[in-house]
C-alpha positions in Angstrom: 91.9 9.4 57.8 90.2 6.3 59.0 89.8 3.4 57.5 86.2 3.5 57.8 86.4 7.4 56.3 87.2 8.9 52.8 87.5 12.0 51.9 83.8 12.4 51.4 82.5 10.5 54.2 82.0 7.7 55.4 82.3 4.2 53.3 80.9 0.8 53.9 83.2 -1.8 55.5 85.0 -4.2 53.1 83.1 -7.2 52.3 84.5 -10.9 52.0 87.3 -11.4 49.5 85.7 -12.4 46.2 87.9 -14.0 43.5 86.6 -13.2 39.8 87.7 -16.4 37.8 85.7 -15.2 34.2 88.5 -15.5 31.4 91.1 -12.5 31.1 91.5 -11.4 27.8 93.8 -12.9 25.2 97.1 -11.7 25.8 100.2 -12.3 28.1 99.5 -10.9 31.6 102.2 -10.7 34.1 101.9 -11.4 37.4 103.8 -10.1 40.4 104.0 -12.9 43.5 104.8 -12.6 46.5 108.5 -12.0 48.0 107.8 -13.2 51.3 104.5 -12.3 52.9 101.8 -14.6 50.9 99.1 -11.9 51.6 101.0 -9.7 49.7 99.6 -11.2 46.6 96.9 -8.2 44.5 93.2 -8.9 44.1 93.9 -8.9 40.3 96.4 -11.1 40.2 94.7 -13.6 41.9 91.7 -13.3 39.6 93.9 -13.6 36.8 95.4 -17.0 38.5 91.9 -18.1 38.7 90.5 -17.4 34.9 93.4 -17.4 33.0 93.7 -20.6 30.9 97.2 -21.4 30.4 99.5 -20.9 33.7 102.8 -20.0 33.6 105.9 -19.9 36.1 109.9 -19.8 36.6 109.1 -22.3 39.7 105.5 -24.8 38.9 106.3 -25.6 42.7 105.7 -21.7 44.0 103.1 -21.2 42.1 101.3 -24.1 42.5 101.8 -23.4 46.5 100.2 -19.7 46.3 97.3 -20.7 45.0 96.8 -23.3 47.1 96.9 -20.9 50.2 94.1 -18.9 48.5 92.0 -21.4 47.6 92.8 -21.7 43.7 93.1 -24.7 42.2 94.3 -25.0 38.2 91.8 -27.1 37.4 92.5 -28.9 33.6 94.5 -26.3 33.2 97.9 -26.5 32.2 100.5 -25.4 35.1 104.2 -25.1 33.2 107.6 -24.0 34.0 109.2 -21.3 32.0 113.2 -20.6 33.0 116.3 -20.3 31.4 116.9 -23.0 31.2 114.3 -24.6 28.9 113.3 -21.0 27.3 113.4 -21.8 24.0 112.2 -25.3 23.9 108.6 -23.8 25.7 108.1 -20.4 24.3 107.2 -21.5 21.1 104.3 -23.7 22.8 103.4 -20.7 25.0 103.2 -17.9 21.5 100.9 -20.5 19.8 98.6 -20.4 23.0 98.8 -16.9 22.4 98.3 -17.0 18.7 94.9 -18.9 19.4 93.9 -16.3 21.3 94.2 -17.8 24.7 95.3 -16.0 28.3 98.4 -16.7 29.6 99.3 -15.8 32.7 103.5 -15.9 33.5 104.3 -15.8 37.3 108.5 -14.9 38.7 109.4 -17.1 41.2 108.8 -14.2 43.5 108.5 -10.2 42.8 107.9 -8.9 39.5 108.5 -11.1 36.4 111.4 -9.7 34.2 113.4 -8.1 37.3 115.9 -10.4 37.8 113.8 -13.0 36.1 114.0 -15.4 32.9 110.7 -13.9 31.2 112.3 -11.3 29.1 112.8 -13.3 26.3 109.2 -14.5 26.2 107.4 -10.9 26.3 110.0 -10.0 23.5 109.1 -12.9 21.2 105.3 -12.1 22.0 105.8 -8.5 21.0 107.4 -9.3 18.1 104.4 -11.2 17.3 101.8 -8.7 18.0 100.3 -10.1 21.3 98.9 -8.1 24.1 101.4 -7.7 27.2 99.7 -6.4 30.2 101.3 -6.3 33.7 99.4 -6.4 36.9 101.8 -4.4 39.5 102.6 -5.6 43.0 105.6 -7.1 44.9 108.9 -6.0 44.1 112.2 -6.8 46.1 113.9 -3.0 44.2 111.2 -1.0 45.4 110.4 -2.2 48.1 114.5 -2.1 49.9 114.2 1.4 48.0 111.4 2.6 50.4 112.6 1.4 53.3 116.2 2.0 53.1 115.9 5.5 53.9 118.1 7.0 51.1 116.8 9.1 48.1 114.8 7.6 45.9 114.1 10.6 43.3 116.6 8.5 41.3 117.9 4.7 41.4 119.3 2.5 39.6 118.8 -0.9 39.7 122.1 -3.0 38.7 120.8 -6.9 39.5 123.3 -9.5 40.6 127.0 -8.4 40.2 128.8 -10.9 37.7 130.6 -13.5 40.0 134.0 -13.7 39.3 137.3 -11.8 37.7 137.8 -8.5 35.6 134.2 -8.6 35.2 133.0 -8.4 38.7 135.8 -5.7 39.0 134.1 -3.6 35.9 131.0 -3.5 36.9 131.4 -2.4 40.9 133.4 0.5 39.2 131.3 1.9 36.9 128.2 1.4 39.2 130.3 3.5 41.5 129.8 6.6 39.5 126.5 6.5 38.8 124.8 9.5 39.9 121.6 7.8 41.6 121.2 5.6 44.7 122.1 1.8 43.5 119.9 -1.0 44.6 122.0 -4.7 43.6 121.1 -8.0 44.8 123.5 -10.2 46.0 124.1 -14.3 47.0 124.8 -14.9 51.0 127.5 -16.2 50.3 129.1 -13.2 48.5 127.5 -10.5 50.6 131.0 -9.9 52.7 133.0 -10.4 49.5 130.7 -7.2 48.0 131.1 -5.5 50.9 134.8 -5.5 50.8 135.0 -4.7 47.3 132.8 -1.7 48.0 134.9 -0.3 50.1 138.6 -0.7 48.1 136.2 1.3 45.8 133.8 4.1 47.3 135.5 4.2 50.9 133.7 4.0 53.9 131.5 6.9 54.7 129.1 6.3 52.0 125.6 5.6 53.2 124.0 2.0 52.0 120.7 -0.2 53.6 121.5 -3.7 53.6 117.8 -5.1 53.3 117.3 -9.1 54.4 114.5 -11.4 53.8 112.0 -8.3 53.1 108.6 -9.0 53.9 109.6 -12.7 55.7 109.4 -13.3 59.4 113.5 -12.8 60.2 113.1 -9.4 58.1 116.3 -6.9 59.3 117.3 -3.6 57.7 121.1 -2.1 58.2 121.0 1.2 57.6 124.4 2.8 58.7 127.9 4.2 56.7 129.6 1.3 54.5 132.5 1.1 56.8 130.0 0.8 60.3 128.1 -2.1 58.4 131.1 -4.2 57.5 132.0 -3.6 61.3 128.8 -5.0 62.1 128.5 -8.1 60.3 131.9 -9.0 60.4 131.2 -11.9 62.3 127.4 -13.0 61.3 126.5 -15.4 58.9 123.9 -13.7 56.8 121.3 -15.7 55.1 118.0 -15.4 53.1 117.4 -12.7 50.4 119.4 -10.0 50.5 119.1 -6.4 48.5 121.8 -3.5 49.3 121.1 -0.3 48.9 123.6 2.0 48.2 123.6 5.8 48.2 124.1 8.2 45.7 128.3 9.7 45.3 129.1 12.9 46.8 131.2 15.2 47.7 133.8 13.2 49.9 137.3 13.5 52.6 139.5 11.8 50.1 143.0 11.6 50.7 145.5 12.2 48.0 147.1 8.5 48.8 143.6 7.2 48.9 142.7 9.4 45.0 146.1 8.0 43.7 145.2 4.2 44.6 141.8 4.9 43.2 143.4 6.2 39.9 145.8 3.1 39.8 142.5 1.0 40.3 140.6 2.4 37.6 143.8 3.0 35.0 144.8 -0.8 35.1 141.6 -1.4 33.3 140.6 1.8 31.0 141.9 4.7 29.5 143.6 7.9 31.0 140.0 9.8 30.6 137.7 7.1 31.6 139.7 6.1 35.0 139.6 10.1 35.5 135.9 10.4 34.9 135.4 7.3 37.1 137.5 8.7 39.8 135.8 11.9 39.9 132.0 10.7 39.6 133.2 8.4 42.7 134.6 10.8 44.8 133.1 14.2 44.2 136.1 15.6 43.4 137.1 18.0 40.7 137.5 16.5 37.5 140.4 19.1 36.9 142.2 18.1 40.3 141.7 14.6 39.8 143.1 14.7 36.0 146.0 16.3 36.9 146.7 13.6 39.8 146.3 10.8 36.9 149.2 12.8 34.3 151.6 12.9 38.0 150.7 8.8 38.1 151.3 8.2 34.3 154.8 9.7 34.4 155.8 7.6 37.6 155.1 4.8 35.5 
């Protein structure tokens, strides 16, 4: 189908971009921005940028510089920053806006606000309230790694940033290892090789992942190759800019009876008898029976 073509004939071209700056309603609309590409930005969002009379964003700077590139300027209007780090001082300012029945539009840094993003707190107090909260859909770092990753995507999970240091860290990579569903997780350059390793000592190294890389930017790379093949691979490079990994769903799996007993020795350091075994299992694809009976053998080496 063309582009000049629907399905009931033909359509007029596509006339010049027209911005609709009349008010939104009252309410709390949020906004997804751009991850890389600035013309990713949606035709609502940028009228909502334009009428809206109290803006809102985790980075003033960001903002301030998309609108600029489509010809949006704030006006009188106030431009403020909303993060975590001066949440509750502002969202009381921001629920009497909304309790005067003012618009008030809250952009994330990049993506979709409240992925990954300090606005949660702010659409629960104006909830709580009884404010409007309306979303207007667009760029999203999950879904989009998700599409182009090449793994299923009937079911995912998204698990965020992995906590950063100790048992913690170690807690989460193991339970996210048994979730039945393809795992999407962001994670720092500078920890992306540490992750990797970690995967490995826990999943092995034929599971499938997508390491996705400054989506949507001009340096944008996908890795789409076995665990083991991509730590091979970027061994050596020094990885930079945004990075989501992608991580396929467990399966059945070759797993060695020395490589199920360290797994079981893993997992039993830091749960119950059951819980390592269910862990183990979900992991692996192995019978739950088989792999219970490997964890009483462990238990009485002990």
């Amino acid at each position: 189908m063309s582009a000049e073509h629907d399905r009931d004939g033909p359509v007029a071209a596509p006339g010049p971009l027209r911005i609709d700056v009349q008010p939104p309603g009252p309410g709390l609309h949020l906004i997804a921005t751009p991850i890389g590409a600035a013309r990713d930005i949606t035709l609502r969002a940028l009228d909502l940028l334009a009428g809206a009379d109290v803006l809102v964003a985790e980075d003033t700077r960001s903002l301030r510089r998309l609108m600029q590139i489509h010809g949006i300027t704030p006006g009188d209007r106030p431009v403020l920053a909303y993060h975590d780090h001066n949440g509750p001082r502002m969202r009381p300012r921001l629920l009497a806006a909304l309790a005067e029945g003012r618009s008030v539009v809250y952009a994330s840094e990049a993506g979709t606000p409240l992925v990954a993003d300090p606005g949660f707190q702010l659409v629960r107090a104006a909830v709580a309230e009884g404010h409007k909260v309306l979303a207007a859909p667009g760029p999203s770092a999950v879904l989009t790694a998700l599409v182009v990753s090449g793994l299923p995507s009937d079911r995912f999970c998204f698990l965020g940033f992995p906590p950063a240091q100790g048992g913690a860290r170690a807690k989460f990579l193991a339970e996210a290892a048994t979730i039945p569903a393809t795992l999407v997780i962001y994670e720092s350059p500078h920890r992306i090789h540490r992750l990797l390793d970690e995967l490995r000592e826990i999943v092995g190294t034929e599971r499938s992942v997508a390491l996705c890389r400054e989506l949507t930017k001009r340096f944008e790379e996908v890795l789409r190759m076995p665990l083991g093949d991509l730590i091979e691979a970027v061994a050596t490079r020094d990885l930079k800019g945004e990075i989501v990994l992608v991580i396929d769903r467990p399966g059945a799996m070759q797993v060695s009876d020395a490589d199920m007993d360290a797994a079981l020795r893993r997992a039993m350091a830091v749960q119950p008898l059951k819980a390592a075994v269910a862990e183990v299992a979900a992991a692996t694809g192995l019978p739950r029976r088989d792999v219970y009976q490997a964890a009483l053998r462990l238990k009485e080496e002990e």
